[in-house]
N, C-alpha and C positions, 0 to 999 in steps of 0.2 A: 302207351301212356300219352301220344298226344291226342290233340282235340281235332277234330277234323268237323267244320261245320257243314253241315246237309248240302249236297251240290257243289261241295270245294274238295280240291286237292290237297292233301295233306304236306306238311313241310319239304318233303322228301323227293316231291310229284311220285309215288311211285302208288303209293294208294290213295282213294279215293272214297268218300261217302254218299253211297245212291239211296234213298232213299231209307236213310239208315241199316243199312248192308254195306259193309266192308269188301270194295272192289279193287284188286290187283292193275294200276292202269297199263300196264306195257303186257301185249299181248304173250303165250307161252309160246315159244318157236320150236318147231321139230323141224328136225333136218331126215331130209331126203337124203337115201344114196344115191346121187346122181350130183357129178361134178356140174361145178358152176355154168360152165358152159353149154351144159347139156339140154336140147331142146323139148321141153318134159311141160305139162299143165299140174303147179303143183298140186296135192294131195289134197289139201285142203279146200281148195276149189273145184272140186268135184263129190258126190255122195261116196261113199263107201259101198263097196259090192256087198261088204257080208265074207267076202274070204277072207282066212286065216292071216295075220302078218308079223312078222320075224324082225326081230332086232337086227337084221341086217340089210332090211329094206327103211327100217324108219326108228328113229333114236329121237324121244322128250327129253329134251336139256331142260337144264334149270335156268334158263333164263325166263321173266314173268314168271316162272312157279312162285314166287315165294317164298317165305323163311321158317325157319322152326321155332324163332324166337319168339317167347322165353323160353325156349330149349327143352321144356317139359315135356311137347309131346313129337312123335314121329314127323319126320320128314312130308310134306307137300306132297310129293309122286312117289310111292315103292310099285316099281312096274315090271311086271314080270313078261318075258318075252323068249323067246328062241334062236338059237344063235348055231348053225350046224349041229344039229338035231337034238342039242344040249338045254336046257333048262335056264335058264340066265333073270336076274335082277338086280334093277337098275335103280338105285335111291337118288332123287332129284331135290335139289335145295340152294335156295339163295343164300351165300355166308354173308356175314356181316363181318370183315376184315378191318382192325383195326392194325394189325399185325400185317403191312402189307408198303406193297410200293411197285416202284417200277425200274426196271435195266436198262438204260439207254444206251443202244450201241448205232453210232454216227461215223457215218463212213468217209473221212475225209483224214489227207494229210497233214492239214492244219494246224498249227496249236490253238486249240478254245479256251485254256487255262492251266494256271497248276494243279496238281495233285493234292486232291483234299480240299480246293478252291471249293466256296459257297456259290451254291448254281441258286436263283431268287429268281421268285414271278411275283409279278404286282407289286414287286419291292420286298417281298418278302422271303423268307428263305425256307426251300422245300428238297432241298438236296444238296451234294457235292457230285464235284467232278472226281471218279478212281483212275484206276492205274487203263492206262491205254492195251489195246491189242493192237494186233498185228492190220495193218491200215486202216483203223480205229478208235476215236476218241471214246471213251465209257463216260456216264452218270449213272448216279444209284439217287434215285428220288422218292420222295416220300418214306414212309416206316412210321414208327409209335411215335419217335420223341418228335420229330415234325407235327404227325396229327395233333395228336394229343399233351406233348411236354412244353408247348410252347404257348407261347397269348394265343388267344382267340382267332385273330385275324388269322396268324399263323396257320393253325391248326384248316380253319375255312379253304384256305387260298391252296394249301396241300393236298386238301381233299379232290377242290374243284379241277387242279394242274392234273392231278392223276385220273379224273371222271374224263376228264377232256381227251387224254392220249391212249388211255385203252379204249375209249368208243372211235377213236381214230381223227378226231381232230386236230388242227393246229394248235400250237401251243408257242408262246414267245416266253424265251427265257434270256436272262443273264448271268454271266460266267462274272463271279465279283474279281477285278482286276484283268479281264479275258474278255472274250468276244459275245456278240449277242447273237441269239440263237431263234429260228423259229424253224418247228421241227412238227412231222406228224409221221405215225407208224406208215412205213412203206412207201413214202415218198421222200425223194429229197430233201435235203436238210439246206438252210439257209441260211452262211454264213457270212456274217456283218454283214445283211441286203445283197451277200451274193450269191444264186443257188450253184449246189456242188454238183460237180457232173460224173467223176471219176472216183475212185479210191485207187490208192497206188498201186503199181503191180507187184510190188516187192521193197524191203529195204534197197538200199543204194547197193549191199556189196549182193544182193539175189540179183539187180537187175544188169550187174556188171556179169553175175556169172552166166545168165539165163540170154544175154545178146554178142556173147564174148567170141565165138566163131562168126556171126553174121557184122561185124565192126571191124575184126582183123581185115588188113589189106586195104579198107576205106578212111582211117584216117590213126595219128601216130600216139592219141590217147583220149581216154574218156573218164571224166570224172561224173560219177551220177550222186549228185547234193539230196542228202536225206539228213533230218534234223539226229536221227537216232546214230546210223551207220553207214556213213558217207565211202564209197565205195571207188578204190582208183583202182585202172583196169592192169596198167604196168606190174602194179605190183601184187596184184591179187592173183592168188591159187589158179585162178580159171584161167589167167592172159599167161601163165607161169606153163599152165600146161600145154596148150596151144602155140607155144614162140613164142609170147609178145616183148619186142626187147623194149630193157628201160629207157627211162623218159628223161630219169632227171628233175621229176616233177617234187615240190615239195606242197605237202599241207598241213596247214594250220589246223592242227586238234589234239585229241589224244588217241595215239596209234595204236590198235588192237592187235588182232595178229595182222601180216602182211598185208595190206592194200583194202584197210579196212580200219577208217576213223570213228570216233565216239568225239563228241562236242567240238562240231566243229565252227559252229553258231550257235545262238542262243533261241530257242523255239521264236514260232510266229508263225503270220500266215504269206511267209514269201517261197521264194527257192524250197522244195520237199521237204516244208513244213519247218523249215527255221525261220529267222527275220530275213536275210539275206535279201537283197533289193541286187547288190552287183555280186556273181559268183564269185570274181576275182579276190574279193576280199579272204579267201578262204586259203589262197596258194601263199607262197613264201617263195625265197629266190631259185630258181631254175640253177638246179648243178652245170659249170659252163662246162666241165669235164664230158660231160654225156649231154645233154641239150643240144641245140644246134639251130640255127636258124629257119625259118622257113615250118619247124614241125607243128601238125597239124593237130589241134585238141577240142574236143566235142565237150560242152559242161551240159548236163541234161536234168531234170527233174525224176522222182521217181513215179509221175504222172504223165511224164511228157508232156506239161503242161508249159513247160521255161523248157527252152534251147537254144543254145549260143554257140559260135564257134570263132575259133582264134587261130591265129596265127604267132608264130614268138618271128620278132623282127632281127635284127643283127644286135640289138645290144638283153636280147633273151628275155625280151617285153611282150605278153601276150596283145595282140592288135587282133580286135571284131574283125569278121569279114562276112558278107554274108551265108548263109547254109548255104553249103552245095548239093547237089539235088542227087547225090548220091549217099547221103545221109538222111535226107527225109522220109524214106520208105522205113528206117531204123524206128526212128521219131516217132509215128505214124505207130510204128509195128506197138511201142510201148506204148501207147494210147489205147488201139484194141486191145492189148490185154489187161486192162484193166476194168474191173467191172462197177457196171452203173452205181455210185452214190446214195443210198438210202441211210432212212435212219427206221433202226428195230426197236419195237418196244417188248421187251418180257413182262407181263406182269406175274408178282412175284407176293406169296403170300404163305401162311400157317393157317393149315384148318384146326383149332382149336376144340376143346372139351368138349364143349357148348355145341357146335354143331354134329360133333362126331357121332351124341346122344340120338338127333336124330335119326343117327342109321342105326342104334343099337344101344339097350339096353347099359351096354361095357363098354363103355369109351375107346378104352384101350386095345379091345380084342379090335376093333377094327384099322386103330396102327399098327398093332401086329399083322393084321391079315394084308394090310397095303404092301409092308416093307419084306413082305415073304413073298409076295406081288401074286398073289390071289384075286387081288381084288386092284382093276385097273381106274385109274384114276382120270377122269377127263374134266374141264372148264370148257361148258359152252357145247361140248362135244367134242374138242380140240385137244389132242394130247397137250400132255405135260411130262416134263421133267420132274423126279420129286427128288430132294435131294437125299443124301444117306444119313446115318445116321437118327436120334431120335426124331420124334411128332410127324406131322404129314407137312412137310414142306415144300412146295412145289412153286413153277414157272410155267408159263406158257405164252406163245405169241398171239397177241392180240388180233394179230391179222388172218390168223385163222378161225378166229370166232366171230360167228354170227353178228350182222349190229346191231349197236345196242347195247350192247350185251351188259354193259355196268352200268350202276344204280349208285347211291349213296344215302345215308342217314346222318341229321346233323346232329351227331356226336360228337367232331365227324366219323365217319369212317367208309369206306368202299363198301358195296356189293357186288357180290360177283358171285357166277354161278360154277356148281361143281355137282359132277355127276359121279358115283361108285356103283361099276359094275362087279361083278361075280356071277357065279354059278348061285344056283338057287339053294344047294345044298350047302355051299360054301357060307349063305347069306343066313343061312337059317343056324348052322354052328356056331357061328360069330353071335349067335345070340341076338339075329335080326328081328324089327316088328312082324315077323310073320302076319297076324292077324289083321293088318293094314296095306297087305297086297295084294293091288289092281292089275288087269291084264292090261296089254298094251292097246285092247281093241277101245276098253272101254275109257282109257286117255283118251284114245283120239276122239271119244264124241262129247269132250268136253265135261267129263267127270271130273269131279274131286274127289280127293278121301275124304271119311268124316272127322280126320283131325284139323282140317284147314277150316280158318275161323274168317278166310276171305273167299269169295270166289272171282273168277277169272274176266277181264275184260271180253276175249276172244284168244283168235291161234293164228299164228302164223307158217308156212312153212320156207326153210330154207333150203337148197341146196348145198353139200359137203362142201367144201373148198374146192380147190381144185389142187391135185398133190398131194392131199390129207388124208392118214389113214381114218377108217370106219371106227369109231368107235368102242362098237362092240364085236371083241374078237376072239371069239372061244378059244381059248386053248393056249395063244401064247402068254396072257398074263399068270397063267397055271401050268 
């Protein structure tokens, strides 16, 4: 239903009017089995011999195919192909997600905000921040009541934040009451103008256990400062089982089991992810009973990112001195194991009613058929997770799909592509369009079916990822 005048691109850019024909603008992409790096002249840039070709040489995503919208008739691509001597088809379709968002997993120590904080772009609000993982801050962005429950602008500015991060660009956001963010899938994240380079190697009491033989004998305690679970070596399990005699040391938190604190500062982006600017703030007075003068105490990050070392003077005062170069290779060591800083995008969506139609006739038989896992589920060509439970709910990384790869309509809502393979007989049970399946010889020279009420700009071809499995894989999604 929109208008699209003769020689202009339609609101969406996604199609276009030529000549009064309805033109697809973003090329259709197949992927090549051959990883990224593979020195190969794609497919496409070369004629076709005329020999036979197998789903396991060459796989039509649904990216540039197309929608089935208004859902009445089949799918863009039902493409039948061969997969270890098996019979296989592939239903190819652009969804229209309005049901949809994004996972943001950000790999830093840091605090970005609280829990359930409003994460806003362009002032606007398109997310929160959830519950952290393990040397990871989470956002969940985008979904219905962003798109669509809110004003206008709203709705726009959620649609455009999430076009932007699954095609893989930059994206600047704010944590409301937290920190500012500027983040793109697979690369570093950037926090308050500064990029991250590390994620931690462990809680405070993992990195107390994981260095706790190679620290005995070099110095006479280590406290390693983590916002979550601040970890002292004296009294911890691991310096318990190895000798380590007590310190005498006290700290300011609340004590879990042995040598292992909970709040021991208030989050931030100082000291392993608390506020902390001086560690010392965190001790309390040195037992004079067991202390002693002169004893030697390491305070580390659990990035290795802060390291300090002290001395307690004659009145059981910790005094700076500088590292000695027999704890640097320590220091060092927890800096290599920690690994590189990125931020992950999932994108995260319901294939609904409406598109299920057009793989089949019954909606439903083809939920059923997914969650008995018959029928393998891909975005782009890129696996997915789909979750349990009812409808087709599913994730996938964006970095393993094609670019490009999302579209939107100002509804708003995402476009994104999803492919459902199966066996041919399996496809045909489920009460598939049978009588609208194409071989895969005559995709690639740039056929349509006759349900498609647009035809195709051109083709591109991609190479798999690298690390990715093939798409299409007889046997184990049955």
């Amino acid at each position: 239903m929109c208008y699209i005048a003769e020689g202009r691109a339609g609101a969406c850019d996604r199609y276009a009017n030529e000549d009064g024909e309805l033109v697809r603008l973003d090329p259709l992409t197949i992927l090549e089995n051959r990883e990224d790096d593979a020195p190969v002249v794609p497919f496409l840039d070369r004629e076709w011999d005329g020999d036979l070709l197998s789903g396991e040489e060459t796989f039509i995503t649904a990216v540039g195919s197309g929608t089935t919208y208004p859902d009445y008739k089949p799918a863009p691509f039902i493409v039948a192909s061969k997969a270890a001597g098996a019979d296989m088809i592939t239903v190819v379709t652009e969804g229209i997600f309005s049901y949809c968002g994004a996972k943001v997993k950000i790999d830093t120590d840091r605090h970005l905000g609280s829990e359930c904080a409003w994460v806003r772009a362009d002032g606007e609000i398109v997310g929160h921040v959830t519950t952290s993982e393990y040397g990871s801050q989470m956002l969940s962005l985008g979904g219905v009541n962003h798109l669509t429950g809110g004003g206008k602008k709203e709705g726009r500015v959620t649609c455009s934040t999430l076009l932007a991060l699954c095609n893989g660009e930059e994206v600047a956001l704010e944590i409301e009451g937290g920190a500012e963010l500027q983040i793109a899938a697979g690369k570093a994240p950037v926090v308050n103008g500064t990029r991250e380079e590390r994620m931690r190697v462990g809680c405070g009491s993992a990195t107390v256990g994981m260095f706790a033989a190679q620290w005995k004998g070099l110095v006479d305690e280590v406290v390693v400062v983590d916002d979550h679970i601040t970890g002292v070596m004296s009294e911890h399990q691991a310096g318990k089982v190895i000798g380590w005699p007590p310190t005498g040391i006290k700290i300011k938190g609340r004590r879990s089991t042995p040598g292992r604190y909970f709040q021991v500062a208030e989050p931030g982006t100082g000291w392993g992810g608390t506020d902390l600017k001086d560690p010392l703030d965190i001790l309390g007075p040195w037992k004079p009973q067991v202390a002693w003068p002169g004893l030697s105490l390491l305070m580390v990050s659990t990035t290795g990112e802060h390291a300090a070392y002290y001395e307690l003077n004659e009145d059981l005062q910790p005094v700076q001195k500088d590292l000695p170069e027999r704890l640097v290779p320590s220091t060092r060591r927890i800096e290599e194991n920690c690994e590189p800083s990125l931020a992950s995008v999932l994108f995260m969506a319901g294939a609904g009613g409406s598109l299920r139609s057009g793989v089949t006739e019954n909606p439903v038989s083809l939920t059923r058929s997914v969650q008995s896992r018959l029928t393998s589920v891909t975005c782009g060509g890129a696996p997915v997770m789909i979750w349990p439970g009812g409808g087709i709910t599913f994730m996938a990384d964006v970095t393993q799909m094609p670019r490009d790869a999302f579209g939107y309509v100002p509804t708003p809502a995402l476009v994104a592509p999803i492919e459902f393979t199966m066996s041919a007989a399996d496809y045909a049970a489920l009460g598939g369009h049978m009588d609208y399946v194409m071989t895969l010889e005559e995709a690639l020279t740039g056929a349509t079916g006759r349900q498609s009420d647009h035809r195709l700009s051109g083709r591109r071809s991609e190479h798999r990822k690298t690390g990715a499995p093939w798409p299409v894989r007889h046997g184990e999604s049955s």
